[in-house]
N, C-alpha and C positions, 0 to 999 in steps of 0.2 A: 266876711268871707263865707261863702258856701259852702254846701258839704265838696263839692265837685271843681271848686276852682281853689290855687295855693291863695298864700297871705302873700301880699305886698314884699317889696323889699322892705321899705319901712317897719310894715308889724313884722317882719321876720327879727328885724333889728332890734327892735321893742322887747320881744318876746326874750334872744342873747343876751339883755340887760338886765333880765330880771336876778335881783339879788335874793338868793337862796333864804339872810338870814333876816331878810323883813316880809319873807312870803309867808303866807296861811297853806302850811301843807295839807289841810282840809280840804284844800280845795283842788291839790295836785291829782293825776290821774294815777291810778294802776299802771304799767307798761303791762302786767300780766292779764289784764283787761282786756290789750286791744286787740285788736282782730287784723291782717293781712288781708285782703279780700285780693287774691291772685287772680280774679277772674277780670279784673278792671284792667283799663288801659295803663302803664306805667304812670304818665301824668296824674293820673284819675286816680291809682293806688296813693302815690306821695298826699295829693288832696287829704285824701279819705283817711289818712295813715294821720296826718297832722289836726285834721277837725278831731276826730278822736280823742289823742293825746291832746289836745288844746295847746301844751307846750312844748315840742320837741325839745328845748334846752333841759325843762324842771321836769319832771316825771317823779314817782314811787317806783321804787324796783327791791322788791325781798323784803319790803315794810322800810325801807331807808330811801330819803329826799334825795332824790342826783339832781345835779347839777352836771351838765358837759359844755366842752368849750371845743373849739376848733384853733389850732395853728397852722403857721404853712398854706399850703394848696389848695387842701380838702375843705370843704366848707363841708356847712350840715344838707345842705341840697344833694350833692355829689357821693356823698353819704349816703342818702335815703336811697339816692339811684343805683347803689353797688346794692343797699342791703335788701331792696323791694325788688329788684329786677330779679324775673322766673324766666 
């Protein structure tokens, strides 16, 4: 995946599998790290938003591992599009 284009449906799937309690949070991202870049096209923010974060499911947030999941309707795409859209 590029900085510019999203992940597969596949690596998106990959990525919601990963299991919190056999990860290396050494290697999990900050979420207070990343950067919003408003100036991009929506497509091109979610990209940018997800290279980043490398994991939207697993992140660091306030020095503690998250984990998120999705039920229902919302997936993590439709997600991104509520939270990134200016």
């Amino acid at each position: 995946m590029s900085a510019k284009e999203l992940p597969t449906p596949e690596e998106m799937q990959a990525m919601a599998e990963v299991d919190l309690k056999n990860i290396d949070t050494s290697n999990l991202i900050d979420i207070e790290q990343v950067k919003i870049r408003t100036e991009l096209p929506q497509e091109e923010r979610i990209a940018d938003y997800i290279h980043q974060i490398k994991n939207p499911y697993c992140y660091i947030s306030h020095g503690v591992a998250v984990k998120i999941s999705f039920t229902g309707k919302c997936t993590l795409e439709e997600s991104l599009n509520r939270c990134i859209s200016l």
